[in-house]
PAZANU-959091 format. One record per residue (C-alpha): residue number from 1; residue in one letter; x, y, z. Coordinates in Angstrom, 3 decimals, padded with zeros to 6 digits. Example, Ala and Ser with C-alpha at 12.3 -4.5 7.8 and 13.67 -1.06 7.14 Angstrom:
! residues 2
node num: 1&residuo: A&X: 012.300&Y: -004.500&Z: 007.800 $
node num: 2&residuo: S&X: 013.670&Y: -001.060&Z: 007.140 $
This chain:
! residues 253
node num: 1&residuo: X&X: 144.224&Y: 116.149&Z: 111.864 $
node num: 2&residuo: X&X: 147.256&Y: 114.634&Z: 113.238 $
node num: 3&residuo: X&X: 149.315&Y: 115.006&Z: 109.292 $
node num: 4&residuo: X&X: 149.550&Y: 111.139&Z: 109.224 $
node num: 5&residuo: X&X: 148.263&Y: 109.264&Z: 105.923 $
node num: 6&residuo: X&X: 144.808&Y: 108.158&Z: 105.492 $
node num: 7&residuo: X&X: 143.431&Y: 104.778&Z: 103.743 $
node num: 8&residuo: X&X: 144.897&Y: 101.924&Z: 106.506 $
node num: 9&residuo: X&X: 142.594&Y: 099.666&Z: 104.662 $
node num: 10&residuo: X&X: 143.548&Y: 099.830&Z: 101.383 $
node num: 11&residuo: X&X: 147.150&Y: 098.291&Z: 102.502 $
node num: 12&residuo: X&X: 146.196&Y: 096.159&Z: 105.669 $
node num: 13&residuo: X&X: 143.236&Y: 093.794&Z: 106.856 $
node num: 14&residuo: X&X: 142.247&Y: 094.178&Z: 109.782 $
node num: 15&residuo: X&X: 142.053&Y: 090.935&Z: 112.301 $
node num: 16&residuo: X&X: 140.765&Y: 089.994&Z: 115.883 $
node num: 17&residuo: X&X: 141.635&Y: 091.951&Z: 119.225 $
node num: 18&residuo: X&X: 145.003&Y: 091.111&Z: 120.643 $
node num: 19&residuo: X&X: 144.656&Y: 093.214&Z: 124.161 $
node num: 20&residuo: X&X: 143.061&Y: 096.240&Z: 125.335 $
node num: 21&residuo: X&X: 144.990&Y: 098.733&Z: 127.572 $
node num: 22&residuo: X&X: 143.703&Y: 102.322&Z: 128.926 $
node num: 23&residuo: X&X: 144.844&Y: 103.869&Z: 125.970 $
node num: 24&residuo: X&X: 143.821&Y: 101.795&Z: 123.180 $
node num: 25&residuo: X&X: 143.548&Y: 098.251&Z: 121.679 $
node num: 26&residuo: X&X: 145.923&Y: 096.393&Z: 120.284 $
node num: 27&residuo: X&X: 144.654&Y: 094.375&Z: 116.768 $
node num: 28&residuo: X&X: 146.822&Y: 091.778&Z: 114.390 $
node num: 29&residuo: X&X: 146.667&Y: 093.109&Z: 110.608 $
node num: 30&residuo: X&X: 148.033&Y: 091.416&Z: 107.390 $
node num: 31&residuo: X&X: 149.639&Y: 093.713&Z: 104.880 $
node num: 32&residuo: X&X: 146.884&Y: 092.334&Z: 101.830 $
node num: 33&residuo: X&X: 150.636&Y: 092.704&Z: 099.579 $
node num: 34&residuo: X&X: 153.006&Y: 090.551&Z: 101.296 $
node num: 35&residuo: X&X: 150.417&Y: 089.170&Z: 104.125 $
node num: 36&residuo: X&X: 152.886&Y: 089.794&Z: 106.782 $
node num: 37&residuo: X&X: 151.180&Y: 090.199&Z: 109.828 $
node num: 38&residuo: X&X: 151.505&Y: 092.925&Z: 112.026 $
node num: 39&residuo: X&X: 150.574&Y: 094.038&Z: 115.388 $
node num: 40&residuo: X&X: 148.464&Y: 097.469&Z: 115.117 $
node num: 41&residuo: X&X: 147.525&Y: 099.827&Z: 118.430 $
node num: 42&residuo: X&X: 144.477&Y: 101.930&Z: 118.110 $
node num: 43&residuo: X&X: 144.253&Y: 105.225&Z: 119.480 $
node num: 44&residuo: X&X: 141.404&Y: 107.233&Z: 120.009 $
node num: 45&residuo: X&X: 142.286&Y: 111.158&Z: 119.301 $
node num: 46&residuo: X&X: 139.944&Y: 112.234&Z: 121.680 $
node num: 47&residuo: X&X: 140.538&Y: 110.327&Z: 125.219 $
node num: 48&residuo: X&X: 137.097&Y: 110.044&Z: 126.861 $
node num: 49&residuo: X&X: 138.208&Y: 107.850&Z: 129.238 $
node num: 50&residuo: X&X: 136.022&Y: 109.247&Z: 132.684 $
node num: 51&residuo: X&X: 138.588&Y: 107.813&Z: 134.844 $
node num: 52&residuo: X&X: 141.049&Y: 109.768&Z: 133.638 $
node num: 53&residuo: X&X: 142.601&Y: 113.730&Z: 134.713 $
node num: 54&residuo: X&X: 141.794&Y: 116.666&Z: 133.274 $
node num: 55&residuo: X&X: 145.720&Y: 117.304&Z: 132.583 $
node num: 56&residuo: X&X: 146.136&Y: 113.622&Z: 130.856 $
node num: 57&residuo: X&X: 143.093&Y: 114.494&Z: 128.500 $
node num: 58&residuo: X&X: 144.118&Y: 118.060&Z: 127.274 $
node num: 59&residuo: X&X: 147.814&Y: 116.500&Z: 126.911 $
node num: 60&residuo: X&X: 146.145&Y: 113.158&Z: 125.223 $
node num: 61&residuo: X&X: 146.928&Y: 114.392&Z: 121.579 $
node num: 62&residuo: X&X: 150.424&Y: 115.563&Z: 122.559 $
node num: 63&residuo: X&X: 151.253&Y: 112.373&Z: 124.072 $
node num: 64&residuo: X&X: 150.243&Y: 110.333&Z: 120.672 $
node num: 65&residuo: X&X: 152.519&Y: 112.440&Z: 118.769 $
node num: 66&residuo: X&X: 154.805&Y: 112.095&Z: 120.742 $
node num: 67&residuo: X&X: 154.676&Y: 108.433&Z: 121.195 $
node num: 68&residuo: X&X: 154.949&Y: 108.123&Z: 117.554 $
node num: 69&residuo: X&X: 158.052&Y: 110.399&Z: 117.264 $
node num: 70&residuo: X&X: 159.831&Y: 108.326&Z: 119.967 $
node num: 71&residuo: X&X: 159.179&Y: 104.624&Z: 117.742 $
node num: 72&residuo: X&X: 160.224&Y: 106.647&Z: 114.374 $
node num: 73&residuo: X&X: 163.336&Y: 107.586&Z: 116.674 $
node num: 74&residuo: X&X: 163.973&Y: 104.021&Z: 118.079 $
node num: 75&residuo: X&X: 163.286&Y: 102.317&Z: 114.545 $
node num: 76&residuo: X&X: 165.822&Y: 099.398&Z: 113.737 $
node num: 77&residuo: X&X: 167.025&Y: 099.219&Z: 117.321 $
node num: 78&residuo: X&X: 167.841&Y: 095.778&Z: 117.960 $
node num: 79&residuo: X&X: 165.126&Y: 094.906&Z: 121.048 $
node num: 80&residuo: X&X: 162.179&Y: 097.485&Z: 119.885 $
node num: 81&residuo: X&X: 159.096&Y: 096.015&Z: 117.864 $
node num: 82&residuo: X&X: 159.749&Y: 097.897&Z: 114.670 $
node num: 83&residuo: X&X: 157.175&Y: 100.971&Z: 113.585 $
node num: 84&residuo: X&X: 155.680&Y: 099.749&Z: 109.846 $
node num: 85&residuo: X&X: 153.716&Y: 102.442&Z: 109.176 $
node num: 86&residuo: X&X: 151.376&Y: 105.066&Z: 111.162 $
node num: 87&residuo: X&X: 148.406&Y: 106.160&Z: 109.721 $
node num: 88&residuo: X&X: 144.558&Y: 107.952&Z: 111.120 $
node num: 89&residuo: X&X: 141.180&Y: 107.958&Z: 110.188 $
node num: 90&residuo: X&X: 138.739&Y: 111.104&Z: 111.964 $
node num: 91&residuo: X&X: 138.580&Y: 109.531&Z: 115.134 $
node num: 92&residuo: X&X: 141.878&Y: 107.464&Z: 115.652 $
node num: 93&residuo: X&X: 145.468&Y: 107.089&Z: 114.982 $
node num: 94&residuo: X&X: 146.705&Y: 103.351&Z: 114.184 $
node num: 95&residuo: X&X: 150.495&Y: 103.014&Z: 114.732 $
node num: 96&residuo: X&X: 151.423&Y: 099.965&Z: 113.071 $
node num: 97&residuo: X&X: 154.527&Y: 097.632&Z: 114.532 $
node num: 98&residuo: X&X: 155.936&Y: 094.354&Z: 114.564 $
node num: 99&residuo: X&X: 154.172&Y: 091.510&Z: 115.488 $
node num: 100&residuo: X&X: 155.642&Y: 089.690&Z: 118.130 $
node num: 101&residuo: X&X: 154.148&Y: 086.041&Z: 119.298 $
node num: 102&residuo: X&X: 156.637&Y: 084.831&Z: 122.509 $
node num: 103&residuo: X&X: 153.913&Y: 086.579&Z: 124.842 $
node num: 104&residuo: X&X: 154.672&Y: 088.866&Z: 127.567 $
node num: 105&residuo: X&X: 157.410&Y: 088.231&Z: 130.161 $
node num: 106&residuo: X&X: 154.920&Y: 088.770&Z: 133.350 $
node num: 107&residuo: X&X: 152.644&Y: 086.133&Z: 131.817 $
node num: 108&residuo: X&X: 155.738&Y: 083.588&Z: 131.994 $
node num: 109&residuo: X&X: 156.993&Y: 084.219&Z: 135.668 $
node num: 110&residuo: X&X: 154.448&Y: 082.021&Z: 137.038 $
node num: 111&residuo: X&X: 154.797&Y: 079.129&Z: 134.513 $
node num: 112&residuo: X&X: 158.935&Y: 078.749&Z: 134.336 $
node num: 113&residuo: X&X: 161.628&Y: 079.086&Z: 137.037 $
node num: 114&residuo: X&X: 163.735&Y: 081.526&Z: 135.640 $
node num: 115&residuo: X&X: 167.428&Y: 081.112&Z: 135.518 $
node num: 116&residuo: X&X: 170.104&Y: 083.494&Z: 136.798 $
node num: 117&residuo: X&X: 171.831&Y: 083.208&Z: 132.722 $
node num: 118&residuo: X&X: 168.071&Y: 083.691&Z: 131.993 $
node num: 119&residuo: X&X: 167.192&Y: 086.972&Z: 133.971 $
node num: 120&residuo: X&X: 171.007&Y: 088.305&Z: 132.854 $
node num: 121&residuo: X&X: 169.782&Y: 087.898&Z: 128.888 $
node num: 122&residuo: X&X: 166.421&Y: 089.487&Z: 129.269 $
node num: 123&residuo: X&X: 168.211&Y: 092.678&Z: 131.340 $
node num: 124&residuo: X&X: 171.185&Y: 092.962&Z: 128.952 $
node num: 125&residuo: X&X: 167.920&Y: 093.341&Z: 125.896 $
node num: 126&residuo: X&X: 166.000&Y: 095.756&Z: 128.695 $
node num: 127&residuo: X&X: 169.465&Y: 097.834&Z: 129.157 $
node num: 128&residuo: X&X: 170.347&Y: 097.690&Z: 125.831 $
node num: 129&residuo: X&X: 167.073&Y: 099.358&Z: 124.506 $
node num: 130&residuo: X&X: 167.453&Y: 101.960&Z: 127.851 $
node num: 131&residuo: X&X: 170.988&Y: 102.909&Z: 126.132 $
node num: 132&residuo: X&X: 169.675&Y: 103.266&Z: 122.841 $
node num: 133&residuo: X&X: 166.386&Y: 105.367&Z: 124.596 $
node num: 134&residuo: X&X: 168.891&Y: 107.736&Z: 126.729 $
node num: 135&residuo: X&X: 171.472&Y: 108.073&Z: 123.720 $
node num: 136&residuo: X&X: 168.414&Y: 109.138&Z: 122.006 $
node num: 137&residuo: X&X: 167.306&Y: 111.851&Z: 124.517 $
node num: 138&residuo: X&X: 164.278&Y: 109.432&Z: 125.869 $
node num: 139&residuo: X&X: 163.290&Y: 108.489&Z: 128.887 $
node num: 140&residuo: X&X: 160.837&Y: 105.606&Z: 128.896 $
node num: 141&residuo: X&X: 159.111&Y: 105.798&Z: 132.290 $
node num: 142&residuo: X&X: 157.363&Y: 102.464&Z: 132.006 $
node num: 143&residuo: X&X: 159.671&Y: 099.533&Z: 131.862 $
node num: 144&residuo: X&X: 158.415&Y: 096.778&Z: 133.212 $
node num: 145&residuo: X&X: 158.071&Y: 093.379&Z: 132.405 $
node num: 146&residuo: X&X: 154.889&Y: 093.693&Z: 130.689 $
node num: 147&residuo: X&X: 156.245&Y: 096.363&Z: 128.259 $
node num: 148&residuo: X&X: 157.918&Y: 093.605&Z: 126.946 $
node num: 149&residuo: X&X: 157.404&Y: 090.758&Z: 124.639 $
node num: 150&residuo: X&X: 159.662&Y: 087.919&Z: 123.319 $
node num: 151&residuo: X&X: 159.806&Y: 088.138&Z: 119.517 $
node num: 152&residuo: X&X: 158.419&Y: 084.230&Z: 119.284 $
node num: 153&residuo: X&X: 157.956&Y: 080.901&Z: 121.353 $
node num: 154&residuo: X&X: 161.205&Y: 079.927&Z: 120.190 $
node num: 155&residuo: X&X: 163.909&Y: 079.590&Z: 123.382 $
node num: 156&residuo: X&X: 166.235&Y: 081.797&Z: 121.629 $
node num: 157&residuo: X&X: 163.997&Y: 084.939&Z: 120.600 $
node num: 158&residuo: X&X: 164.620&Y: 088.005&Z: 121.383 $
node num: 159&residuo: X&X: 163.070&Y: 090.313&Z: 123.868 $
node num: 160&residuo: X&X: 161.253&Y: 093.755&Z: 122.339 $
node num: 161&residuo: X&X: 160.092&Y: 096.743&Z: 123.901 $
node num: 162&residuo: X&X: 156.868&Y: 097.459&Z: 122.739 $
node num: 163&residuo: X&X: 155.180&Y: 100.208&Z: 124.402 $
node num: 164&residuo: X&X: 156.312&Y: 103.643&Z: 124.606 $
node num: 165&residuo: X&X: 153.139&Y: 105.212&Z: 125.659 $
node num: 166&residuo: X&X: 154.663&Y: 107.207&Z: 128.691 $
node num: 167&residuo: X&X: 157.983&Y: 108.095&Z: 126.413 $
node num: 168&residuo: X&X: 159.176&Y: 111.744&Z: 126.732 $
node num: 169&residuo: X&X: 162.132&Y: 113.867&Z: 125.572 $
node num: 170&residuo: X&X: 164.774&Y: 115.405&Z: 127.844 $
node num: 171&residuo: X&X: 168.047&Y: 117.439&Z: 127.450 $
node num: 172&residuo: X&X: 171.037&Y: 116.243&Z: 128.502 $
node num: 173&residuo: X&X: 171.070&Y: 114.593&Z: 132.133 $
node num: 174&residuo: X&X: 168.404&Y: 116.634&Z: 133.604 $
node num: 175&residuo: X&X: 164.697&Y: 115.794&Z: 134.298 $
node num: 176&residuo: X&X: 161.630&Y: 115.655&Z: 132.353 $
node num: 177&residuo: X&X: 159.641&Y: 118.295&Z: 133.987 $
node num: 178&residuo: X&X: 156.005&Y: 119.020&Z: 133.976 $
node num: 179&residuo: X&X: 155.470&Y: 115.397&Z: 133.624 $
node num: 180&residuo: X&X: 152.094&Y: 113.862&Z: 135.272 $
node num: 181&residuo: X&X: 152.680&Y: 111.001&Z: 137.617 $
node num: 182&residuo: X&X: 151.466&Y: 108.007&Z: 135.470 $
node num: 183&residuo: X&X: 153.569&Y: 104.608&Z: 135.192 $
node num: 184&residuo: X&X: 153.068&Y: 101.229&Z: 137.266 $
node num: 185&residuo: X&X: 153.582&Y: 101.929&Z: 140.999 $
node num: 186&residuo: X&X: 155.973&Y: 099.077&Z: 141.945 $
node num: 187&residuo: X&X: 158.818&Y: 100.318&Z: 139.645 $
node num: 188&residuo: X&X: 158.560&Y: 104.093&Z: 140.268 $
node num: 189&residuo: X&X: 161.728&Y: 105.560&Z: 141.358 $
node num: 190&residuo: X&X: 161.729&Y: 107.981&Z: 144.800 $
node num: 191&residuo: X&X: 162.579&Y: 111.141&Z: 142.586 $
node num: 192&residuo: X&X: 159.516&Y: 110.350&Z: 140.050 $
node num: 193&residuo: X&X: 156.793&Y: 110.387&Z: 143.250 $
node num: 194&residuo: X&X: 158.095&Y: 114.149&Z: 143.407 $
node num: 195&residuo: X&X: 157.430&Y: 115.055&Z: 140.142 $
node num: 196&residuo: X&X: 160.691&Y: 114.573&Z: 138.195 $
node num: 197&residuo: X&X: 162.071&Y: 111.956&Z: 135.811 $
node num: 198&residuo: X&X: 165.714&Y: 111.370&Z: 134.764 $
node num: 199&residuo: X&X: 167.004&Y: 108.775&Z: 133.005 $
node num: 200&residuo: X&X: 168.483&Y: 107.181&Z: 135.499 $
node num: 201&residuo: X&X: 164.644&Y: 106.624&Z: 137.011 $
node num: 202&residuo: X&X: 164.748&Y: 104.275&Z: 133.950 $
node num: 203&residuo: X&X: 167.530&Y: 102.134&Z: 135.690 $
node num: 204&residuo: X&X: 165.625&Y: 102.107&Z: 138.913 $
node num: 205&residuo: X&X: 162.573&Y: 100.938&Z: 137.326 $
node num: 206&residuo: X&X: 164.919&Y: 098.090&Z: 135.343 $
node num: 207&residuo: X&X: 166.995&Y: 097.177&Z: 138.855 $
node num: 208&residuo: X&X: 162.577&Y: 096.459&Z: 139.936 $
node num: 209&residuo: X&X: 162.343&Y: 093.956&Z: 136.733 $
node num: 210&residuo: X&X: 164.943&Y: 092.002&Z: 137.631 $
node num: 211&residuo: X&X: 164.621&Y: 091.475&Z: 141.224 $
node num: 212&residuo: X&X: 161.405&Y: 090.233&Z: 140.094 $
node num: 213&residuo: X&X: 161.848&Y: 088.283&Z: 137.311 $
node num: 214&residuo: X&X: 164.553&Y: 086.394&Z: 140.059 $
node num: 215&residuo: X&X: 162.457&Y: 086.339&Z: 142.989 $
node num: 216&residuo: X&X: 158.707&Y: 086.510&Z: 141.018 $
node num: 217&residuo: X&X: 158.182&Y: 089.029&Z: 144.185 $
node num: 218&residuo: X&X: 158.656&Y: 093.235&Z: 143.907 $
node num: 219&residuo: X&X: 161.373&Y: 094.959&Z: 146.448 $
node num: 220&residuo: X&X: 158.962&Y: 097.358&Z: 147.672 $
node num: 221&residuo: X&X: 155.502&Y: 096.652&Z: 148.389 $
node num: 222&residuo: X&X: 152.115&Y: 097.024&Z: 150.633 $
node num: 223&residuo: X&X: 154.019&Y: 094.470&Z: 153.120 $
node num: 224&residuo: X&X: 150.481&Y: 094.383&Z: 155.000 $
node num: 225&residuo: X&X: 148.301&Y: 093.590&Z: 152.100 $
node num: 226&residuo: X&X: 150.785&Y: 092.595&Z: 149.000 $
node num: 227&residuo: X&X: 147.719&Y: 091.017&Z: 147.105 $
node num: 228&residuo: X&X: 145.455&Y: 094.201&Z: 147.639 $
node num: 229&residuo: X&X: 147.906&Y: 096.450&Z: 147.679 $
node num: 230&residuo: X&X: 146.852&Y: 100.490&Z: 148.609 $
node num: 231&residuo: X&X: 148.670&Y: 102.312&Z: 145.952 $
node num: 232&residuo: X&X: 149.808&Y: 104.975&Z: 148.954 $
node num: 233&residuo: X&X: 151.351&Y: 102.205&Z: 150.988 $
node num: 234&residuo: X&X: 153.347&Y: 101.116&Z: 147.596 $
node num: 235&residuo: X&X: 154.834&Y: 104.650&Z: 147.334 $
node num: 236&residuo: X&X: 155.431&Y: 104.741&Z: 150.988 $
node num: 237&residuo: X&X: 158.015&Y: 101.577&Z: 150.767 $
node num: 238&residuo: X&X: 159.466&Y: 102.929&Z: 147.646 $
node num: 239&residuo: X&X: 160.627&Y: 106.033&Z: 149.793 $
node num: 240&residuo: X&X: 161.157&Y: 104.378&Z: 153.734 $
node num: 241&residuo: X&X: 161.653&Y: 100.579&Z: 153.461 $
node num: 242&residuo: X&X: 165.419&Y: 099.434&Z: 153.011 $
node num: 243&residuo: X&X: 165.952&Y: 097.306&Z: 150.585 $
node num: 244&residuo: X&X: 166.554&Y: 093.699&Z: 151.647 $
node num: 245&residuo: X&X: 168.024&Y: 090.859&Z: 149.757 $
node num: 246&residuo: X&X: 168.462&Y: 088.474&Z: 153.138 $
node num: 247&residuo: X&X: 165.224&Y: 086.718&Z: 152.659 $
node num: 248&residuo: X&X: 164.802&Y: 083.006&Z: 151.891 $
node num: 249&residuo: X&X: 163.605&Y: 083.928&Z: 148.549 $
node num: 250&residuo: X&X: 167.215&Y: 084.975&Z: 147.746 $
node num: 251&residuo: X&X: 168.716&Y: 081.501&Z: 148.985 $
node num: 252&residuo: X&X: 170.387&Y: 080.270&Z: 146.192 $
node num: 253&residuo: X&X: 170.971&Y: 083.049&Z: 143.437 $
């Protein structure tokens, strides 16, 4: 028993599958009160996933609390999907959030040529939330484009953060220690591939998002195979390869 209420159904209904991710799926529920609707991620308690470590499936319960301890923590900041409600059943834990309908930022590159004023508005939300995280004493570890969502299809929504799966707590300026190496390859900082996170890994990981939201490309990269990419050679450029903003795909911003 994770201490979190019982009885999800008597407040919400629950609606079709919005994604699935390695950790859960992601459902749209209507409060049956005010029928607001509400995006809802399900966790299993018990990670069976066979793909996974030994260390992420003995931490797997540690890692839900404390994913729900960071979104009580960043509740009402201005560019987070806002917790509802959390609640559990025997086998899961449903943490309830803001619904947001703009769809994901990695979905868009392809479709619209973003603007410089554009890129500048989604990376003052994505620093903004990283201020509020590291005043906080979090360090996300995931930001990416993907981890993102605009709040509708309106042009002027806003951008919200909304997963904090990989969240952890640190003291002061130092690093989150005894940390196992999970995020998305392409915007891991050098200092993370060694086993230690700071928040200013965050700010690498951001400085990733917005040369590619600019360029629709990633700074470091299998340069051999960029489609297929071997995970190794990704971590490889991250620590050898200087950066280089010369190319052609930098004519012009």
């Amino acid at each position: 028993d994770f201490g979190y209420p019982r009885g999800l159904e008597a407040r919400f209904r629950i609606g079709r599958e919005l994604a699935r991710g390695g950790n859960g799926i992601i459902r749209l529920v209507t409060d049956a009160r005010t029928h607001q609707e509400y995006a809802m991620k399900c966790i299993p308690k018990v990670l069976v996933d066979p793909s996974a470590s030994e260390r992420k499936r003995e931490d797997h319960a540690d890692a839900v609390r404390r994913e729900v301890d960071v979104m009580r923590r960043m509740r009402g900041v201005l560019n987070v999907a806002s917790l509802e409600a959390v609640y559990e059943d025997d086998e899961t834990v449903y943490i309830v959030m803001e619904y947001c309908t703009g769809g994901e930022l990695m979905h868009v590159i392809g479709d619209a040529h973003y603007t410089e004023q554009t890129v500048a508005s989604f990376m003052r939300a994505t620093l903004r939330t990283l201020a509020q995280c590291h005043t906080n004493g979090i360090v996300h570890r995931d930001i990416k484009p993907g981890n993102f969502l605009l709040a509708s299809d309106k042009a002027d929504a806003p951008l919200k953060a909304i997963d904090f799966g990989l969240a952890a707590f640190v003291e002061g300026d130092g690093p989150a220690t005894d940390l196992s190496l999970e995020g998305t390859p392409w915007y891991m900082a050098p200092e993370t591939l060694s086993g230690q996170v700071y928040k200013a890994s965050d700010i690498w990981a951001a400085g990733v998002m917005a040369y590619q939201l600019l360029t629709g490309k990633f700074p470091f990269n299998d340069k051999r195979n960029p489609y297929e990419p071997a995970i190794s050679q990704v971590w490889k450029s991250i620590l050898v390869d200087p950066l280089n903003m010369s190319e052609a795909r930098w004519k012009g911003i």
